[in-house]
PDB file of N, CA, C and O in Angstrom:
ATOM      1  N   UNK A   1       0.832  -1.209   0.000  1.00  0.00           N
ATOM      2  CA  UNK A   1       0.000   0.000   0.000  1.00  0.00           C
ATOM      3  C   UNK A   1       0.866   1.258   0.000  1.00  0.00           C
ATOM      4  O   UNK A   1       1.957   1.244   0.569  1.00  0.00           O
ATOM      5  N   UNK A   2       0.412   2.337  -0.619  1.00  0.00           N
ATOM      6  CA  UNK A   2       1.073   3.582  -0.456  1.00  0.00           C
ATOM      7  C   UNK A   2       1.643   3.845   0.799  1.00  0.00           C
ATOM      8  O   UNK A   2       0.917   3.660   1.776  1.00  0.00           O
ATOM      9  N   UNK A   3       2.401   4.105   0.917  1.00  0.00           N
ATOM     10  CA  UNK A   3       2.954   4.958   2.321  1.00  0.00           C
ATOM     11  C   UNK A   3       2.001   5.705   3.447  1.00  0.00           C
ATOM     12  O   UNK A   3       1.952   5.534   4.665  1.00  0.00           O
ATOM     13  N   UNK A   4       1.250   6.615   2.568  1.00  0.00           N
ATOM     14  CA  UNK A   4       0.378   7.371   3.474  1.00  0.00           C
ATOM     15  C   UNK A   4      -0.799   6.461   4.191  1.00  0.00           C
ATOM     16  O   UNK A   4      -1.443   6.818   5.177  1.00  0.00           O
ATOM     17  N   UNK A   5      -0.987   4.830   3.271  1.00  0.00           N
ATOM     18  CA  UNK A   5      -1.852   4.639   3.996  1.00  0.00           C
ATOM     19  C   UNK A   5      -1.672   3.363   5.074  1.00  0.00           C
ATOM     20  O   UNK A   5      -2.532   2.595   5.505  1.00  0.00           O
ATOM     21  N   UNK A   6       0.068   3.440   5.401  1.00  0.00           N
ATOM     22  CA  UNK A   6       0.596   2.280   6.240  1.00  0.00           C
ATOM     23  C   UNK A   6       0.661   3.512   7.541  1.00  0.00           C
ATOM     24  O   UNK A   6       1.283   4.570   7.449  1.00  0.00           O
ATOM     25  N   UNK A   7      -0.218   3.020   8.845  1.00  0.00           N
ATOM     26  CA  UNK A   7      -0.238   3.756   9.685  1.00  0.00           C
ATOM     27  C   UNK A   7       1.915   3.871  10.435  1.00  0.00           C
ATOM     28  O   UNK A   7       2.756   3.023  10.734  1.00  0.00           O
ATOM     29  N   UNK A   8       1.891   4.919  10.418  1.00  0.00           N
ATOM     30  CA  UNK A   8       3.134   5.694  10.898  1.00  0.00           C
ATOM     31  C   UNK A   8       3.229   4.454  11.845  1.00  0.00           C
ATOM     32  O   UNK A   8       3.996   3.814  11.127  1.00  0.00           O
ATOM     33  N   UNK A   9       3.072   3.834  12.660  1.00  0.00           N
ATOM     34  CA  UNK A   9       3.741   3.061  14.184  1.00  0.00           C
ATOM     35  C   UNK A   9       4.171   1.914  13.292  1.00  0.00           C
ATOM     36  O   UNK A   9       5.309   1.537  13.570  1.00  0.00           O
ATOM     37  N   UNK A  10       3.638   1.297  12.373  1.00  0.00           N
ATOM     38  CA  UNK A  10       3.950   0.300  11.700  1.00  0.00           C
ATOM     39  C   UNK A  10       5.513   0.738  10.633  1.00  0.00           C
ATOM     40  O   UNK A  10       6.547   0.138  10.342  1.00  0.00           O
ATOM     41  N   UNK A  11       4.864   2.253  10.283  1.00  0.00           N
ATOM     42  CA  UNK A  11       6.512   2.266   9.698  1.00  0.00           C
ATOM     43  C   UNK A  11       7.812   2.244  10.147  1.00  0.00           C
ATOM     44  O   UNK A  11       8.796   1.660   9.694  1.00  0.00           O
ATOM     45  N   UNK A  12       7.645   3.134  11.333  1.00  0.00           N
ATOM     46  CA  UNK A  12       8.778   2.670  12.409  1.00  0.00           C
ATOM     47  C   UNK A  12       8.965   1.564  12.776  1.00  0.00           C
ATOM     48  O   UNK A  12      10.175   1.363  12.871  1.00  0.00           O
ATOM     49  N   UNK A  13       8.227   0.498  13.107  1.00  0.00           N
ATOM     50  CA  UNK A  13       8.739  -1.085  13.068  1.00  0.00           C
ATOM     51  C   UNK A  13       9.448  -1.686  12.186  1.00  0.00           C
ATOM     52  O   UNK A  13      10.177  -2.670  12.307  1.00  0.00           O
ATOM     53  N   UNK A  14       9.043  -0.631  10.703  1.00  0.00           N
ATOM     54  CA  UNK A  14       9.812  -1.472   9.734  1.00  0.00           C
ATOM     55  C   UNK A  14      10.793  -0.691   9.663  1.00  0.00           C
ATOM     56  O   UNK A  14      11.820  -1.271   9.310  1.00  0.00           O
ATOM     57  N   UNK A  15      10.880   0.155   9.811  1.00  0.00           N
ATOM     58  CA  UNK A  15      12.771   0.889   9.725  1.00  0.00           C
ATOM     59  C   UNK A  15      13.524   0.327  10.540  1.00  0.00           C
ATOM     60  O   UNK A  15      14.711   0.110  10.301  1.00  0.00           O
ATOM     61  N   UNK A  16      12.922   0.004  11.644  1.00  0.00           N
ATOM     62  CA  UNK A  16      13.564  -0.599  13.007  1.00  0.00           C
ATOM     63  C   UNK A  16      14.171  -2.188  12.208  1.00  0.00           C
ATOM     64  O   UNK A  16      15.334  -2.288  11.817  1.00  0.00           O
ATOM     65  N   UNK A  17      13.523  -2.906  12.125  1.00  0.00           N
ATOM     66  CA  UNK A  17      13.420  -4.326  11.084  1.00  0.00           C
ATOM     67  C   UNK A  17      14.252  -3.715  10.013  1.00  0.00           C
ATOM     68  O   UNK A  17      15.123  -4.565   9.828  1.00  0.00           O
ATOM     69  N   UNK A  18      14.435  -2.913   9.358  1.00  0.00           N
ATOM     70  CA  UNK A  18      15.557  -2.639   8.333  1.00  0.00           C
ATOM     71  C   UNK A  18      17.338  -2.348   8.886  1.00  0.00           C
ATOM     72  O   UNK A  18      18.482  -2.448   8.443  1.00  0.00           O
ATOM     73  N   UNK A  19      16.885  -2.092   9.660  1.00  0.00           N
ATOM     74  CA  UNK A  19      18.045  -1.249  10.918  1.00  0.00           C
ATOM     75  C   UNK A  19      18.264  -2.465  11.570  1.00  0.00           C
ATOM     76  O   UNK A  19      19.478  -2.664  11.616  1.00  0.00           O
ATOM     77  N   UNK A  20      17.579  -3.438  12.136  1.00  0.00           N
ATOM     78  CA  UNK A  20      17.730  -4.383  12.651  1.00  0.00           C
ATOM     79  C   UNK A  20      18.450  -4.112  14.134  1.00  0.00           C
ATOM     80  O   UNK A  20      19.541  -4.432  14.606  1.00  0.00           O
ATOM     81  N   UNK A  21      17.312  -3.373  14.629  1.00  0.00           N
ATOM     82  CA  UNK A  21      16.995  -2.630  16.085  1.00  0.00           C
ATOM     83  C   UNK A  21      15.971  -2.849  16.861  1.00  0.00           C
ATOM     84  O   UNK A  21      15.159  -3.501  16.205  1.00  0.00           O
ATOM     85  N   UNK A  22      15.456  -2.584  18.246  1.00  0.00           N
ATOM     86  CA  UNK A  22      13.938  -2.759  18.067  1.00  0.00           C
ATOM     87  C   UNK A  22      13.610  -1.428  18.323  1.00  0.00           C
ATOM     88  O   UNK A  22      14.549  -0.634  18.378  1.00  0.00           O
ATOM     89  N   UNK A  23      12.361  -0.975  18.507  1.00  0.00           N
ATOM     90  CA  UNK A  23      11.298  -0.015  18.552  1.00  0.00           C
ATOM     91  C   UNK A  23      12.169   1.070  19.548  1.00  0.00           C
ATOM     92  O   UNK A  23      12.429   2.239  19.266  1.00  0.00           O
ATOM     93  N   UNK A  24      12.535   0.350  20.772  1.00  0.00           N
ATOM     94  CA  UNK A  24      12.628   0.566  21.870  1.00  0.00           C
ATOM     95  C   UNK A  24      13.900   1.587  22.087  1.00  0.00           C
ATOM     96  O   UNK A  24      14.085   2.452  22.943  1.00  0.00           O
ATOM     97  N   UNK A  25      14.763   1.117  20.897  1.00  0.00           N
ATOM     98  CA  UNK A  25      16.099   1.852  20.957  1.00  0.00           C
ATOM     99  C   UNK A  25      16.371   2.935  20.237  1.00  0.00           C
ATOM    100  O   UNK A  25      17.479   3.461  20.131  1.00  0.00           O
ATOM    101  N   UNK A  26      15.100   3.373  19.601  1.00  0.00           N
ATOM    102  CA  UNK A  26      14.975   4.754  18.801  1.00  0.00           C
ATOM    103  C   UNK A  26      14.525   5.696  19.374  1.00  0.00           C
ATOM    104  O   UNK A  26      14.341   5.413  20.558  1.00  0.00           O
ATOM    105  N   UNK A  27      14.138   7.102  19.030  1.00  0.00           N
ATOM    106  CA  UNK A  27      13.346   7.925  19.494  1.00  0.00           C
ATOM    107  C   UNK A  27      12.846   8.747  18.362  1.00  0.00           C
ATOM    108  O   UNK A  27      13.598   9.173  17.485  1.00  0.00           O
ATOM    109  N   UNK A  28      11.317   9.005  18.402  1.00  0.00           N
ATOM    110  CA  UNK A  28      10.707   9.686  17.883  1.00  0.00           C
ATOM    111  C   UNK A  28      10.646  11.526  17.829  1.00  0.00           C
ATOM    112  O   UNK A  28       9.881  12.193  18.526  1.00  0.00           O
ATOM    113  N   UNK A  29      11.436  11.975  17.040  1.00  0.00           N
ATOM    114  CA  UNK A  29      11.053  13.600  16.956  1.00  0.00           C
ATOM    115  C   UNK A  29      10.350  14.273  16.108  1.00  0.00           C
ATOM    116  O   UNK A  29      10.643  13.871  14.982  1.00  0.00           O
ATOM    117  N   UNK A  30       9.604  15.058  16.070  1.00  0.00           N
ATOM    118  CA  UNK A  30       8.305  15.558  15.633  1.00  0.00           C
ATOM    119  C   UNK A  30       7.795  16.740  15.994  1.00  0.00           C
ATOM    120  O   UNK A  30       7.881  16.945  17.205  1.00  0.00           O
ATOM    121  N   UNK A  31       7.347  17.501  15.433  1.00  0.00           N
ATOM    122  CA  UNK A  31       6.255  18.991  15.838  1.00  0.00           C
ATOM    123  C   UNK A  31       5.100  18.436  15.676  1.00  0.00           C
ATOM    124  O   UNK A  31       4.416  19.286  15.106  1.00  0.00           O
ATOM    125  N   UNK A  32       4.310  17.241  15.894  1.00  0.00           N
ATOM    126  CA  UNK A  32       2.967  17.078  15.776  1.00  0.00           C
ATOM    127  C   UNK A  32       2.312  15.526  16.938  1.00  0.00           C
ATOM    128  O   UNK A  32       2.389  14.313  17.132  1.00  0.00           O
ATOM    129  N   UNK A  33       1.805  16.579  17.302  1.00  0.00           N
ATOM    130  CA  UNK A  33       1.331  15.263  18.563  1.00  0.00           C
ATOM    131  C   UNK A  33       0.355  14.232  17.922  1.00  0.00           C
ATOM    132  O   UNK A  33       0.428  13.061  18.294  1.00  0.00           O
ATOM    133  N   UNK A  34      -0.314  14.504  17.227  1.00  0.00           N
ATOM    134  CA  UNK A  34      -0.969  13.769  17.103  1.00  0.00           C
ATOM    135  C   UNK A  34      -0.416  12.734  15.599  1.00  0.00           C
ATOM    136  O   UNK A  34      -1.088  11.781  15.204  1.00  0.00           O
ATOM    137  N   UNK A  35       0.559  13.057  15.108  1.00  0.00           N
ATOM    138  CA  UNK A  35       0.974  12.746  14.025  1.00  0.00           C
ATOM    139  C   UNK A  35       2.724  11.438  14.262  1.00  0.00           C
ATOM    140  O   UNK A  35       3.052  10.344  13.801  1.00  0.00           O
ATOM    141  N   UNK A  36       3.323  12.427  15.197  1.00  0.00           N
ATOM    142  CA  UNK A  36       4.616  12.190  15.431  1.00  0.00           C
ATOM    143  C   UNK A  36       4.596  11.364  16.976  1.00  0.00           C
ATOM    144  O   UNK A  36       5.101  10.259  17.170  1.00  0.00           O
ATOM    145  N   UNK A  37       3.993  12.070  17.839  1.00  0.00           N
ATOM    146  CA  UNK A  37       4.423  11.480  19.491  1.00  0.00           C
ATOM    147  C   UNK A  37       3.207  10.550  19.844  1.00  0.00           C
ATOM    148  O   UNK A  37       3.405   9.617  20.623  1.00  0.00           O
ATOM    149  N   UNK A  38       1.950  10.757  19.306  1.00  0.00           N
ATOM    150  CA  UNK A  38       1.355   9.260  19.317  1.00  0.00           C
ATOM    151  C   UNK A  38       1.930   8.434  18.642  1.00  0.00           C
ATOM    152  O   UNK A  38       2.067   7.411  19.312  1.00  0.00           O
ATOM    153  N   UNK A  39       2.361   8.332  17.614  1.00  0.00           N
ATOM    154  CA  UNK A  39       2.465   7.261  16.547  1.00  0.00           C
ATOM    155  C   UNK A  39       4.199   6.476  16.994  1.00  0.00           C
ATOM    156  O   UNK A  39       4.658   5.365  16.728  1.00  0.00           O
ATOM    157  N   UNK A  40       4.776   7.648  17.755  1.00  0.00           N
ATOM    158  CA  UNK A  40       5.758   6.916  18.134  1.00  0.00           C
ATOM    159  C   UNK A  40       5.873   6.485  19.412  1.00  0.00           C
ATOM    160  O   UNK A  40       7.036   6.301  19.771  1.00  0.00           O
ATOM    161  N   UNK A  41       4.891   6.231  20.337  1.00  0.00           N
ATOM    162  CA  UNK A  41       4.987   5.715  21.302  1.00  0.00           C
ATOM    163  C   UNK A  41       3.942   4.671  21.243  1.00  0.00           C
ATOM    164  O   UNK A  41       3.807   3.879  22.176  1.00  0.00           O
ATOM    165  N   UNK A  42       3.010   4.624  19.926  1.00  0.00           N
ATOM    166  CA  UNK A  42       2.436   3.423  20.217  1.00  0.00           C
ATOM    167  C   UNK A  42       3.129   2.637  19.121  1.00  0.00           C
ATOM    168  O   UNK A  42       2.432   1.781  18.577  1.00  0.00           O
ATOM    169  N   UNK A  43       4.131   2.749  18.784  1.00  0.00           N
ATOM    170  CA  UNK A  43       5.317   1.879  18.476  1.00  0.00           C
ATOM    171  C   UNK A  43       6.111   1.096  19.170  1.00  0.00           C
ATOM    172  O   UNK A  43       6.756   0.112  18.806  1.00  0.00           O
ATOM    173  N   UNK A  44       5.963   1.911  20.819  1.00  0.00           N
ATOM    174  CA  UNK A  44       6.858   1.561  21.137  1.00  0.00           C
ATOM    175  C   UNK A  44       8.611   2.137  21.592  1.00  0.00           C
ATOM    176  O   UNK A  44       9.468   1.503  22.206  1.00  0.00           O
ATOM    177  N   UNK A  45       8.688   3.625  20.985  1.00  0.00           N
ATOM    178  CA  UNK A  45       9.878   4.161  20.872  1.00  0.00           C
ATOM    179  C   UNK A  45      10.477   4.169  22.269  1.00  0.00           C
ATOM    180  O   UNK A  45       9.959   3.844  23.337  1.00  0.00           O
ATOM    181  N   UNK A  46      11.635   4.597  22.013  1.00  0.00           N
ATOM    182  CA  UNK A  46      12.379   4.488  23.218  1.00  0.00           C
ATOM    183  C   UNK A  46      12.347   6.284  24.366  1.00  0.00           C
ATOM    184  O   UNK A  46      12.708   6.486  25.526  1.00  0.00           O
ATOM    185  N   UNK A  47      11.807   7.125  23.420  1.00  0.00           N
ATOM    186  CA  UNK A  47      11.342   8.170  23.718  1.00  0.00           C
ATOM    187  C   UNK A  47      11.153   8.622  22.906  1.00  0.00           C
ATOM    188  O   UNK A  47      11.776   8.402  21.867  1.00  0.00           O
ATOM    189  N   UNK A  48       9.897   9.732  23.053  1.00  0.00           N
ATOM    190  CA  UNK A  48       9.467  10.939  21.621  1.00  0.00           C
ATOM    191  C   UNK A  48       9.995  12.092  22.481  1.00  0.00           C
ATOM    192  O   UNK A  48      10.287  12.205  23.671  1.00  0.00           O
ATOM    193  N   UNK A  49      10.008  13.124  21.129  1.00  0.00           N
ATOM    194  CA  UNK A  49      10.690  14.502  21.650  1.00  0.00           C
ATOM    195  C   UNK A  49       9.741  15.675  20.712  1.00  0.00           C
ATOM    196  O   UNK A  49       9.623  15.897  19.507  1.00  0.00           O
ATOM    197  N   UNK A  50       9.274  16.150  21.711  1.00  0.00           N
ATOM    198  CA  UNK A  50       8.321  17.187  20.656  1.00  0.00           C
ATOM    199  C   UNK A  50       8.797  18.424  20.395  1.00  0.00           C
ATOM    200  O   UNK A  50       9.325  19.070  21.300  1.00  0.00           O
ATOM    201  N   UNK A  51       8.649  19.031  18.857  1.00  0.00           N
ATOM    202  CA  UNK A  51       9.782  19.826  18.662  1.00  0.00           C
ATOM    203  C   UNK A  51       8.509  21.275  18.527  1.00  0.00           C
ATOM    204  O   UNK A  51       7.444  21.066  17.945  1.00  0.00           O
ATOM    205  N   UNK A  52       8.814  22.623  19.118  1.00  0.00           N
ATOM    206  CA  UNK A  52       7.267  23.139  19.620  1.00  0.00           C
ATOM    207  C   UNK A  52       8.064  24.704  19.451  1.00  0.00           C
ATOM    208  O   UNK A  52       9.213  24.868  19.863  1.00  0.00           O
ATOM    209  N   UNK A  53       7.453  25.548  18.942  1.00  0.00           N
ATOM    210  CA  UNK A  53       8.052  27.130  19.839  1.00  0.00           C
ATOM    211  C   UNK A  53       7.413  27.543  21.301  1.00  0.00           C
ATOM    212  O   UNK A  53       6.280  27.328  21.730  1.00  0.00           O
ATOM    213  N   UNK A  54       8.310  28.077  21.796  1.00  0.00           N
ATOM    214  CA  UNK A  54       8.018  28.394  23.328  1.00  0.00           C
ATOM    215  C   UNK A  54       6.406  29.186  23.071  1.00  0.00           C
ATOM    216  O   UNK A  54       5.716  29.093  24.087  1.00  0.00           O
ATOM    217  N   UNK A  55       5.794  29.845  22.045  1.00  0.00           N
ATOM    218  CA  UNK A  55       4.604  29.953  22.184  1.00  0.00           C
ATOM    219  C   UNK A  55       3.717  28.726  22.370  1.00  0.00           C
ATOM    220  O   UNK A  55       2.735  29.063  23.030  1.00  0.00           O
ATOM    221  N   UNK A  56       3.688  27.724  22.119  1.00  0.00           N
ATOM    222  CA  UNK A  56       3.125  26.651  21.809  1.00  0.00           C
ATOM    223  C   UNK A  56       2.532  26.107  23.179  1.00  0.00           C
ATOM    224  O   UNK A  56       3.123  25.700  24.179  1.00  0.00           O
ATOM    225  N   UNK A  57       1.214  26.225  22.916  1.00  0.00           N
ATOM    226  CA  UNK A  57       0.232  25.653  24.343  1.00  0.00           C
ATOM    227  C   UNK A  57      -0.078  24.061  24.218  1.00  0.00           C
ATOM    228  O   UNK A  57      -0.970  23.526  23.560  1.00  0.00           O
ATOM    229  N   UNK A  58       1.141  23.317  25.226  1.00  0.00           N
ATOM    230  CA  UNK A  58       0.770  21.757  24.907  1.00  0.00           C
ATOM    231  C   UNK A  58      -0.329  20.945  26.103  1.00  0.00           C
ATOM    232  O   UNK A  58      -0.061  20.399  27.173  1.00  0.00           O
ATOM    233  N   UNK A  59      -1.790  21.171  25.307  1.00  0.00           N
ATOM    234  CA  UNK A  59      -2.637  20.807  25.668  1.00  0.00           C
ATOM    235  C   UNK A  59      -2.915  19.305  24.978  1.00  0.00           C
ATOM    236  O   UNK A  59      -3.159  19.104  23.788  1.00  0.00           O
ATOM    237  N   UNK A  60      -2.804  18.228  26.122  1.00  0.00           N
ATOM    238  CA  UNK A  60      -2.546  17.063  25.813  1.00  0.00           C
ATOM    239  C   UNK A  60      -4.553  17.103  25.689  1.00  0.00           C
ATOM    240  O   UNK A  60      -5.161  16.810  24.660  1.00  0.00           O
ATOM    241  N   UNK A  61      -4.871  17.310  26.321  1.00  0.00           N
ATOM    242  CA  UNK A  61      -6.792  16.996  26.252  1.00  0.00           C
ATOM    243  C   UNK A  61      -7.261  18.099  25.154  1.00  0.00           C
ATOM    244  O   UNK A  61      -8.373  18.574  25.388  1.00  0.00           O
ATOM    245  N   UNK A  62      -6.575  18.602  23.951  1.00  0.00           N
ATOM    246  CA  UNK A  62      -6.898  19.572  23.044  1.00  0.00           C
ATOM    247  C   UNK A  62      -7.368  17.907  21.783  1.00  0.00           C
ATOM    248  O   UNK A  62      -8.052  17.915  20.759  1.00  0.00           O
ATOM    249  N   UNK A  63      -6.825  17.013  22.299  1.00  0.00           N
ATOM    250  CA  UNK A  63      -6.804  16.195  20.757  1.00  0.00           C
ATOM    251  C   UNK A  63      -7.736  14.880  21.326  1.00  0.00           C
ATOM    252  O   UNK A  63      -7.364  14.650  22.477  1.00  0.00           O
ATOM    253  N   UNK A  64      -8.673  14.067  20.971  1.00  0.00           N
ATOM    254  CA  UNK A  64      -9.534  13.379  20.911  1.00  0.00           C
ATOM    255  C   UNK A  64      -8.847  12.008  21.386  1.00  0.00           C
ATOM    256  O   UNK A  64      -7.822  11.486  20.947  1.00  0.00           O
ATOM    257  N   UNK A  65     -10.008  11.420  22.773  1.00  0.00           N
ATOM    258  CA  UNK A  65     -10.023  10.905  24.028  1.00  0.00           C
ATOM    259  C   UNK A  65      -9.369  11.551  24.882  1.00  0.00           C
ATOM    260  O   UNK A  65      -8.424  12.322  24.720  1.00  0.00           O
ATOM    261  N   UNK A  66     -10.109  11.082  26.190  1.00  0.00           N
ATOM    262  CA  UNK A  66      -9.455  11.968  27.001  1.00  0.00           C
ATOM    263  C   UNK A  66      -9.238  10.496  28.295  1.00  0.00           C
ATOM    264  O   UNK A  66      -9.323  10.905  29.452  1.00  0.00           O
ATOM    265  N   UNK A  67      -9.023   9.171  28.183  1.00  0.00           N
ATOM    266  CA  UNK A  67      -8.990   8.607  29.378  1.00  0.00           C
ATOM    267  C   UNK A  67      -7.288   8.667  29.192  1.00  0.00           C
ATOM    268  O   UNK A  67      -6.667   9.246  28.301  1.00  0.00           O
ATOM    269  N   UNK A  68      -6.721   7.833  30.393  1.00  0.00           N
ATOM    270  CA  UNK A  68      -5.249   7.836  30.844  1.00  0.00           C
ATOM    271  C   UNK A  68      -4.707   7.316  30.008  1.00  0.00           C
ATOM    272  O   UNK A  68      -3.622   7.877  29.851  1.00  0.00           O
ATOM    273  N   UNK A  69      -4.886   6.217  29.084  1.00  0.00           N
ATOM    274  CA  UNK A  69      -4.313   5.543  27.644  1.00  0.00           C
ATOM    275  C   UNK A  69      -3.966   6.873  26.574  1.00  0.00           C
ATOM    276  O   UNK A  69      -2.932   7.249  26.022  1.00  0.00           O
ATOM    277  N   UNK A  70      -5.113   7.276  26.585  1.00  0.00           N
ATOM    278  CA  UNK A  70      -5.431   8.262  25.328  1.00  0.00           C
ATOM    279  C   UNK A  70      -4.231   9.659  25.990  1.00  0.00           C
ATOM    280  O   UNK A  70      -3.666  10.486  25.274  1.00  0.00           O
ATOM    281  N   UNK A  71      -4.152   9.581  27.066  1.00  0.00           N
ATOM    282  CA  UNK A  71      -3.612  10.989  27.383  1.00  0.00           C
ATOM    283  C   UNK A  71      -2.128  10.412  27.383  1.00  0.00           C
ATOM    284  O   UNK A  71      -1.326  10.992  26.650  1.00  0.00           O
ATOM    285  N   UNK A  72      -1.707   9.387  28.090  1.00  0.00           N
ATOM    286  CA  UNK A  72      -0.428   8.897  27.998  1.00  0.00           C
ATOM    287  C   UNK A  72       0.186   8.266  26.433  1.00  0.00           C
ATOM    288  O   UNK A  72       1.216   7.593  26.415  1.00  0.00           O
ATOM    289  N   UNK A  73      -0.527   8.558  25.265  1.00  0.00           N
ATOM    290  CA  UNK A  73      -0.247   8.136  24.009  1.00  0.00           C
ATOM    291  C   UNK A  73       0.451   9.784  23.567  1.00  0.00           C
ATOM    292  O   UNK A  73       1.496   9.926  22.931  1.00  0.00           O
ATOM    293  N   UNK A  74      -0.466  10.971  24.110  1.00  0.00           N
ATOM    294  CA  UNK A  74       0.315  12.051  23.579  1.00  0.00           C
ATOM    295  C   UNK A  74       1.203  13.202  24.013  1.00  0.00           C
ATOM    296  O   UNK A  74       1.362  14.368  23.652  1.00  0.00           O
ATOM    297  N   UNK A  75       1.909  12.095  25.284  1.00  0.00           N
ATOM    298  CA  UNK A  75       2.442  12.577  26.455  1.00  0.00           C
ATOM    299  C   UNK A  75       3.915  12.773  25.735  1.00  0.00           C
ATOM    300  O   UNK A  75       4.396  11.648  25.598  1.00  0.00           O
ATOM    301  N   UNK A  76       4.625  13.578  25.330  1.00  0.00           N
ATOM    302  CA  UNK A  76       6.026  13.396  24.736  1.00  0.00           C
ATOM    303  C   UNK A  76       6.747  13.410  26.088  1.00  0.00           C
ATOM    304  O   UNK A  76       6.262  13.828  27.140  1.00  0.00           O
ATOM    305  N   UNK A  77       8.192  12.805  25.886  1.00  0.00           N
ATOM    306  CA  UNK A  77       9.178  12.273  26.392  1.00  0.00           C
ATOM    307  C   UNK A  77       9.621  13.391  27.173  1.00  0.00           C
ATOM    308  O   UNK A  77       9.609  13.515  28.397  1.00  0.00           O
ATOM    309  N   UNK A  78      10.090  14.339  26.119  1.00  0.00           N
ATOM    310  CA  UNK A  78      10.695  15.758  26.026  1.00  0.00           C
ATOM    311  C   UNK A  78      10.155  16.898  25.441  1.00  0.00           C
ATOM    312  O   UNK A  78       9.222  16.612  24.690  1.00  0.00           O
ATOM    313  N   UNK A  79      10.416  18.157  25.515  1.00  0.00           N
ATOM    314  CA  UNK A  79       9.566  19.132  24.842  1.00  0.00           C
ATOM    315  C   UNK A  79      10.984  20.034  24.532  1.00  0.00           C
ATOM    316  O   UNK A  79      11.702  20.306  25.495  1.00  0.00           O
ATOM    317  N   UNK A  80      11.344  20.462  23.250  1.00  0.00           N
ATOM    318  CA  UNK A  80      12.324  21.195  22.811  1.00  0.00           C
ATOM    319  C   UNK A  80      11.949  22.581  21.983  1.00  0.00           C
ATOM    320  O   UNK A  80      11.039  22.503  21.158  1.00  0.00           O
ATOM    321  N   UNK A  81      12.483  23.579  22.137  1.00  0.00           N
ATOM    322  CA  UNK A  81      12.574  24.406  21.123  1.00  0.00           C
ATOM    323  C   UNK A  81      13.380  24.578  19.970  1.00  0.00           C
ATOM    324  O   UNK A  81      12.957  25.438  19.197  1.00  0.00           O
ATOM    325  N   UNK A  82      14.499  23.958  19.617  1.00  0.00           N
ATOM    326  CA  UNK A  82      15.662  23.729  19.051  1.00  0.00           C
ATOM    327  C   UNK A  82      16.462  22.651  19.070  1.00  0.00           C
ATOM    328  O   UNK A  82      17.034  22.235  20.077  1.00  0.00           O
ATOM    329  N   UNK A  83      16.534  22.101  17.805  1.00  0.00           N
ATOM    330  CA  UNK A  83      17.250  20.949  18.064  1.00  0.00           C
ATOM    331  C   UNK A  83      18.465  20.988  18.654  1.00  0.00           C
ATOM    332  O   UNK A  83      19.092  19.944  18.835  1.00  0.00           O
ATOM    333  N   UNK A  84      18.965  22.231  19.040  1.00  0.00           N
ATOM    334  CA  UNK A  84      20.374  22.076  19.700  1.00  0.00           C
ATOM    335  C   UNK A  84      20.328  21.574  21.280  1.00  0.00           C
ATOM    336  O   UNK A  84      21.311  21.326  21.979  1.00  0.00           O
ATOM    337  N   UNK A  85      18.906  21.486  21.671  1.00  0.00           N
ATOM    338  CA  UNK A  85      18.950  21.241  22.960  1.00  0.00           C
ATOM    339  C   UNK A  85      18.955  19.357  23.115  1.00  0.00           C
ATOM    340  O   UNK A  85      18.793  18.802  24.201  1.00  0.00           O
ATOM    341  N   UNK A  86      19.093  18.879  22.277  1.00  0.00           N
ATOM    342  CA  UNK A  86      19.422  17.410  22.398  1.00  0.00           C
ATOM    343  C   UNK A  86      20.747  17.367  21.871  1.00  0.00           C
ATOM    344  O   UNK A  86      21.239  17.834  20.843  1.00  0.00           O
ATOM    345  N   UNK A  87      21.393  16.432  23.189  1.00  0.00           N
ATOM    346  CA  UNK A  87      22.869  15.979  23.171  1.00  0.00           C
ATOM    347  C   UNK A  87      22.878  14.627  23.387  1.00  0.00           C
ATOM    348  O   UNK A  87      23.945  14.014  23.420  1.00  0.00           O
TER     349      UNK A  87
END
């Protein structure tokens, strides 16, 4: 199937499987919660890192469900303004 329509957590399994790594030893970075830090933690990642400007209001109950699963799926790892702040 096209790319767009292999859900994102599955593609990271397979890069991981190409890499011949597991899930666990990567980390997910992204400006989109609902795109990037769900999809990489219900992969499995080893942490997501959300990439945001200091304006940026991270309202985890802004995006659809609201129980402890649903809220801990778009919980990022880390919250950065710049990639220089990962070492």
């Amino acid at each position: 199937p096209p790319a767009q329509e292999i859900p994102k957590a599955d593609r990271i399994r397979q890069i991981c499987d190409i890499w011949e790594c597991n899930t666990s030893e990567v980390i997910m970075l992204g400006d989109s919660i609902p795109d990037d830090i769900v999809e990489g933690n219900r992969a499995g990642c080893g942490g997501t890192v959300l990439l945001q400007s200091k304006d940026y209001n991270l309202n985890l109950n802004h995006y659809y469900g609201t129980s402890e699963g649903d809220l801990m799926e778009r919980k990022p790892t880390l919250c950065i303004e710049t990639l220089s702040e990962i070492r």
